[in-house]
C-alpha positions in Angstrom: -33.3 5.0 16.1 -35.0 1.5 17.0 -35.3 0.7 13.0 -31.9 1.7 12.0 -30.6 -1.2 10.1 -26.8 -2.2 10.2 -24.7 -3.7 7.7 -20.9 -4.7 8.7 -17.8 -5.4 6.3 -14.4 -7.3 6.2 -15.2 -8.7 9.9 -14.7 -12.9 10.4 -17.9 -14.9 10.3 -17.8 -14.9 14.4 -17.1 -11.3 14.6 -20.0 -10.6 12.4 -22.3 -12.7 14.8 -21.1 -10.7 17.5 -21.9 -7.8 16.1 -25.3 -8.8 15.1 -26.3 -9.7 18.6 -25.3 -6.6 19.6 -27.6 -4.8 16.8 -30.6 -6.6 17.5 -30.0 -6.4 21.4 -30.0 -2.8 20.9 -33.3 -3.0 18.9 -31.7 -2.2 15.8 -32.1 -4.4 12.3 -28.4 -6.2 10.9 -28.2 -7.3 7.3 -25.4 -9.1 5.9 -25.6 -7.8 2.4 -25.6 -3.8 1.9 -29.1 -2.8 0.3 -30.6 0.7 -0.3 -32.2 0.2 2.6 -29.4 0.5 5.2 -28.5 3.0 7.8 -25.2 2.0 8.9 -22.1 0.8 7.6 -19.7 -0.7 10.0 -16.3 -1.7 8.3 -12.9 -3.1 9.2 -11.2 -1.3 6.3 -11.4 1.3 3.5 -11.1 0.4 -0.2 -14.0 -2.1 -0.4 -17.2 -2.7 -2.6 -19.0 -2.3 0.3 -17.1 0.6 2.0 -17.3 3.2 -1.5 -20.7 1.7 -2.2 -21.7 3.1 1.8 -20.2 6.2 1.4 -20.3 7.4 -2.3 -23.9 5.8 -4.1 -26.0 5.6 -0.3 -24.5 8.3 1.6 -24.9 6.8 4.7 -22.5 6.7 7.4 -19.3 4.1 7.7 -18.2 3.8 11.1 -15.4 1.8 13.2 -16.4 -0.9 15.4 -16.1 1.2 18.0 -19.2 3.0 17.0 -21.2 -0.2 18.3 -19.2 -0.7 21.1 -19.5 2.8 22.9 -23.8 2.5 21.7 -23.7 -1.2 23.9 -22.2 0.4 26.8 -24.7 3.3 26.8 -28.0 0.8 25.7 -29.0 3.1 22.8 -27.4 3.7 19.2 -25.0 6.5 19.6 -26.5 9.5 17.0 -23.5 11.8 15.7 -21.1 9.5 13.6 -18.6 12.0 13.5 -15.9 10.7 15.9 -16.6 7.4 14.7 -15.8 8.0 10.9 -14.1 5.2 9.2 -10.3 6.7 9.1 -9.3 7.6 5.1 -6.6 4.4 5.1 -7.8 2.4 7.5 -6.8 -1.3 7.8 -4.8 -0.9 4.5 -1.1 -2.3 5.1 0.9 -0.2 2.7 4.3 -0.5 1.4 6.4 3.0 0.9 9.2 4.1 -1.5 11.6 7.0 -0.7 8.7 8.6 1.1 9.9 11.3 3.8 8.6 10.5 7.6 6.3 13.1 7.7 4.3 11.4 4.8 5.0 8.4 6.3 3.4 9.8 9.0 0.0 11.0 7.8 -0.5 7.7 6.1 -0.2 6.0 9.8 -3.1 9.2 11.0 -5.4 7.8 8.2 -5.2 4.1 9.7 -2.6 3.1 6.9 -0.5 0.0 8.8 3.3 0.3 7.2 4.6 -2.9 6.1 8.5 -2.8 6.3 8.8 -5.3 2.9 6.4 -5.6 -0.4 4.1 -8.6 -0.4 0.6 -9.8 -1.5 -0.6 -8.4 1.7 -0.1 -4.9 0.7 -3.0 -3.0 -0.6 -0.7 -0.7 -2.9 3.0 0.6 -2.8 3.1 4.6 -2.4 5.7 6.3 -3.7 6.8 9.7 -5.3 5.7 10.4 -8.8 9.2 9.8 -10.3 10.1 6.4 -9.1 6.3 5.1 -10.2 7.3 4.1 -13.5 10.6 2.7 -12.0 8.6 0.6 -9.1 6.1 -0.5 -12.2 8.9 -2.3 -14.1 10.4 -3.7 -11.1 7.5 -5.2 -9.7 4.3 -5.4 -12.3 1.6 -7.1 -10.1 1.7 -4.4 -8.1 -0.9 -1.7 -7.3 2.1 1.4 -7.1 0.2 5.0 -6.6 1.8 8.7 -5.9 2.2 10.6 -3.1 -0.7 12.8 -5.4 -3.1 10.4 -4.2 -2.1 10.7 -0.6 -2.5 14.3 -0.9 -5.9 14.0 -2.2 -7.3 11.8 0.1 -6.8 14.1 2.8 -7.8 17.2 0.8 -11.5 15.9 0.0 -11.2 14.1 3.4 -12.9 11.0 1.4 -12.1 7.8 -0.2 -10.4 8.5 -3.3 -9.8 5.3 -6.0 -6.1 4.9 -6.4 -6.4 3.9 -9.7 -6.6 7.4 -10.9 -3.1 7.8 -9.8 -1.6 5.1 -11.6 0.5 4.9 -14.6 -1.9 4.8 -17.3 -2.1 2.1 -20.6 0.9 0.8 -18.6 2.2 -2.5 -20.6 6.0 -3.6 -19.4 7.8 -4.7 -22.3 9.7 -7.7 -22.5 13.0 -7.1 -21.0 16.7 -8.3 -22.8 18.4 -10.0 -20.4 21.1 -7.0 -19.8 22.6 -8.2 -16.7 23.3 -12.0 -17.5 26.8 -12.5 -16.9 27.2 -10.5 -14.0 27.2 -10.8 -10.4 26.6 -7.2 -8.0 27.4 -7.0 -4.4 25.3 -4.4 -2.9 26.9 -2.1 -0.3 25.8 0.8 1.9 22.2 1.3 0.4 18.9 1.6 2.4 16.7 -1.0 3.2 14.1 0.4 0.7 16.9 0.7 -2.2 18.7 -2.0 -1.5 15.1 -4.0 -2.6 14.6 -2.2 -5.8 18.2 -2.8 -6.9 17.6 -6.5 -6.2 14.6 -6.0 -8.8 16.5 -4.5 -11.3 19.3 -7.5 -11.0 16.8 -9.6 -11.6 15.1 -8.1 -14.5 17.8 -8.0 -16.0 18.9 -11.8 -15.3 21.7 -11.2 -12.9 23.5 -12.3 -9.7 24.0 -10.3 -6.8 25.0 -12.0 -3.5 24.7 -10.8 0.0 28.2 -11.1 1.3 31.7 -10.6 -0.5 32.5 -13.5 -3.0 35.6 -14.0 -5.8 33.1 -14.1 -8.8 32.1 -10.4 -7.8 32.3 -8.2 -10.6 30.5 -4.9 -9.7 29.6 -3.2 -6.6 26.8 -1.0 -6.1 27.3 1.6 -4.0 27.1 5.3 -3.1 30.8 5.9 -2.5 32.1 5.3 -5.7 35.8 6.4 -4.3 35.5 3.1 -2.4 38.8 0.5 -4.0 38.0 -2.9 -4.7 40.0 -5.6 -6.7 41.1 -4.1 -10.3 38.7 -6.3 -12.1 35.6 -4.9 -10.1 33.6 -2.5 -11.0 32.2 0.6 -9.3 28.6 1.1 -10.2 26.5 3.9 -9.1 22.9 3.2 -8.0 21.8 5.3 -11.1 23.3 3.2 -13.0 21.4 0.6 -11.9 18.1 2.1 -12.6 19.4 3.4 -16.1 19.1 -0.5 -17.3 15.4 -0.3 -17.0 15.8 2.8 -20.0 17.6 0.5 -22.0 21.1 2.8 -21.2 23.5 0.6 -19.9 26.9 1.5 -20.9 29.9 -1.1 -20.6 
């Protein structure tokens, strides 16, 4: 394997000199862009140009790091790729809505990293099919797939794009401020609810506060028997999500 020729991807400009000393000490050939003319794909994460290109148009292995690592230590390019495949979500921080642990789960087995809060860092938001469209509204620059695509993934044991999975010709439509003169306290949801219903409020240009205050004037909660002051109203979470279907009832 002396003229296999390496190409690396989503690695620091240091790490990739590292690697490429290791290559050429090993007698191999490393090339910073992919070409038709490459062996070996060694990548940081799935999802990329390079990463689909590798796999899907020149069918040539993508490996970990590890790969070149465990070929250095024995002074020859290591043959089978196999143990060294590229895991399905690797190096993909993903955010997760009302997903149950064991999905939770077998997206941390495919390399997925689970990020405890939505931000620009995420790769997408996965969620079950019926809270897509909900997620979509609430947060638009979002990449929000299913659990289908999950499922898929690990079915054809491949990279799958995600886009397939999403909500398609989706255009949110401006929004009437619903919510203006009113200020929520939230009580007793889950950390993953409690951030969607912050969404909502704020779609639909209201308040909600984080601690009890005297301008309250609805409560969102799951234990609607709970008694507040007489002008305060008790407001299911469905409720809540209701707004975004343009039902709101006084």
């Amino acid at each position: 394997m002396s003229s296999i020729v390496i190409c690396a991807s989503g690695f620091s400009p240091s790490e990739k000199s590292v690697i490429e000393n290791m290559v050429l000490e090993l007698g191999g050939i490393f090339e910073d862009d992919l070409t038709t003319s490459a062996s070996v794909l060694i990548a940081k994460r799935q999802g990329t140009l390079k990463s689909t290109t590798s796999s899907e148009v020149l069918k040539i292995p993508v490996v970990t790091e590890k790969w070149l690592h465990d070929s250095y230590r024995k002074k020859s390019f290591i043959k089978s790729f196999h143990k060294y495949k590229l895991p399905l979500l690797e190096g993909l921080k993903i955010w997760t809505y009302k997903l149950d642990k064991g999905r939770k789960k077998k997206i941390k087995k495919c390399g997925g990293i689970l990020s405890s809060h939505q931000s620009k860092e995420c790769y997408c938001i996965i969620t079950e099919p019926e809270y897509q469209k909900l997620l979509q509204l609430c947060i638009p620059d979002m990449k929000i797939t299913n659990t289908q695509w999950l499922d898929k993934i690990i079915e054809e044991k491949k990279w799958v794009d995600p886009g397939l999975y999403l909500i398609a010709n989706f255009e949110p439509k401006e929004q009437e401020l619903y919510l203006a003169h009113w200020v929520f306290f939230i009580e007793d949801l889950d950390e993953e609810e409690n951030k969607v219903i912050k969404e909502i409020i704020i779609l639909g240009g209201g308040t909600y506060v984080n601690v009890w205050h005297d301008m309250t004037t609805h409560v969102i909660t799951n234990d609607c028997k709970k008694n507040y002051a007489n002008a305060v109203k008790i407001t299911p979470k469905k409720f809540m999500e209701s707004c975004l279907n343009k039902s709101l009832k006084a």
